[in-house]
C-alpha positions, 0 to 999 in steps of 0.5 A: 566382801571379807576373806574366809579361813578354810580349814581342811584335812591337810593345812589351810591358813587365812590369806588376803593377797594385794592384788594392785590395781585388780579390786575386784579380785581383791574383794573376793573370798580368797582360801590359802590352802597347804597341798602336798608341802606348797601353798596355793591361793585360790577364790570363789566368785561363784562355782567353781573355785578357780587357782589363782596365779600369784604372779599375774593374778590369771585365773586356770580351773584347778582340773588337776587338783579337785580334791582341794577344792571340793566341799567335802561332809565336816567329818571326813569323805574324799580324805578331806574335812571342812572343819571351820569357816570363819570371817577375815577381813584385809587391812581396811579393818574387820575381824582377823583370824590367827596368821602363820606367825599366831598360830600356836606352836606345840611340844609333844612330850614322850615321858621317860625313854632318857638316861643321866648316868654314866652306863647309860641306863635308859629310864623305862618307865613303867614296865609290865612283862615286856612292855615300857611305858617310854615305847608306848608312849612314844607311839602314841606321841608320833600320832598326835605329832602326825595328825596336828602336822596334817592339821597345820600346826608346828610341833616339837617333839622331845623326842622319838626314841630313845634320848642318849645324853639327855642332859639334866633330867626335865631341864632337858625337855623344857629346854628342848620345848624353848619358844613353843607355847603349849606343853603336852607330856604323855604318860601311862600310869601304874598301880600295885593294885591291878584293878587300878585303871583309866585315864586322867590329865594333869594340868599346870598348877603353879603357885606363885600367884602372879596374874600370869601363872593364874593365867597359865594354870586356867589355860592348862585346865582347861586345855586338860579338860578338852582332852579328857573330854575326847578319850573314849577309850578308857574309863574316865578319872577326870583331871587333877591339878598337877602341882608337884609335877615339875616339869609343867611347872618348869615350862612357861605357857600352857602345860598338861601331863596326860595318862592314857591308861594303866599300864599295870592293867590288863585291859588298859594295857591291850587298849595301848598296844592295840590302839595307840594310834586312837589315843593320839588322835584323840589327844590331838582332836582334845588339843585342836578343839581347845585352839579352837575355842580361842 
């Protein structure tokens, strides 16, 4: 029997374990689930699931940690979900799923909230009253970052306030960004035109015709659609090739700008006070949802 991929409301990763002599454990389901900060292996030869003990392989009923090995509705319940199962095979061969070295790694971008002169003047952004876009924007970055966290990914924020000495403007993120593989900059957008609203993402468009900036742009397009696709809390603009912006173009893998809303409209503008949480669930769900379709 092949392993199965578990994937939970915290981290699951897909694991095969040597076990030596002990073949008929090794053929067995094997679940690698992330609780707490720590990893436990754990398989199901019928019900209930039983903990694995790393060192002698002896099996304990996990008691004190129902919650990890409960089946749980996909959509939530007990504070868990069950999003996937996929097949996993060991080194005999088979179908494989991502390992902790595969999984992709992610760079959330708060725009703005930076300086690059000598009185040290940080950039606000757009600005309506008392409101910035850098503070917005941060929020809704610090719930993206929480809830791909939780879901096992790695992330690299820009940052999470205001960035004293932030080096050459956009560089400076594209060098925070080094060895990740998606880029995902959060913005809000302005407007003279108060009635201007809604929400749009840009993605990648780079046009030096290489196969690999073809790549990229296709990628980013469609990393751009699955998280237009998740907003429901603005009016929909759609997506748009971002060719000017250059901090996509600067980073080299997938890159998507996001603008969740006008800041210079009244009801978009109470949609990210109130709400920034939401908006970066769902940038999240948007960004989950494309790994997942790879």
């Amino acid at each position: 029997m092949g392993c199965l991929k578990l994937e939970h409301y915290l981290v699951v990763r897909p694991a095969c374990r040597n076990t030596g002599s002990d073949k008929k454990q090794a053929s067995m389901p094997f679940f690698y689930i992330t609780r707490n900060g720590g990893f436990q292996y754990v398989y199901a030869s019928n019900n209930p699931i039983t903990m694995i003990d790393l060192d002698g392989m002896e099996g304990v009923k996990p008691d004190d940690i129902p919650q990890v090995v409960q089946p749980v509705d996909p959509k939530g319940g007990l504070g868990h979900s069950i999003s996937q199962i996929l097949p996993f095979t060991d080194s005999d061969g088979g179908e494989k799923v991502e390992t902790e070295d595969d999984k992709k790694k992610i760079t959330i971008d708060p725009g703005h909230g930076d300086h690059h002169d000598s009185n040290k003047q940080i950039d606000p952004g757009s600005v309506n009253g008392l409101d910035y876009e850098k503070d917005i924007v941060v929020q809704i970055a610090n719930s993206v970052n929480k809830t791909l966290t939780d879901s096992g990914y790695s992330i690299t924020m820009t940052r999470t306030g205001d960035k004293e000495n932030a080096g050459e403007k956009l560089q400076w993120r594209i060098d925070a960004a080094e060895g990740t593989d998606i880029f995902v900059s959060i913005h809000v957008n302005a407007s003279k035109n108060e009635t201007a609203k809604g929400y749009e993402v840009y993605y990648k468009a780079d046009k030096t015709g290489t196969d690999e900036s073809k790549l990229l742009n296709a990628e980013s397009k469609s990393l751009a659609q699955s998280i237009q696709d998740e907003n429901t809390l603005f009016s929909d603009r759609g997506i748009k090739e971002g060719g000017s912006l250059g901090v996509l173009n600067k980073f080299n893998g997938v890159a998507v700008l996001v603008e969740a809303g006008f800041i210079s409209n009244a009801s978009d503008l109470d949609i990210m006070k109130t709400k920034a949480e939401q908006i970066g669930v769902e940038i999240a769900r948007g960004i989950m949802n494309y790994l997942n379709k790879k």
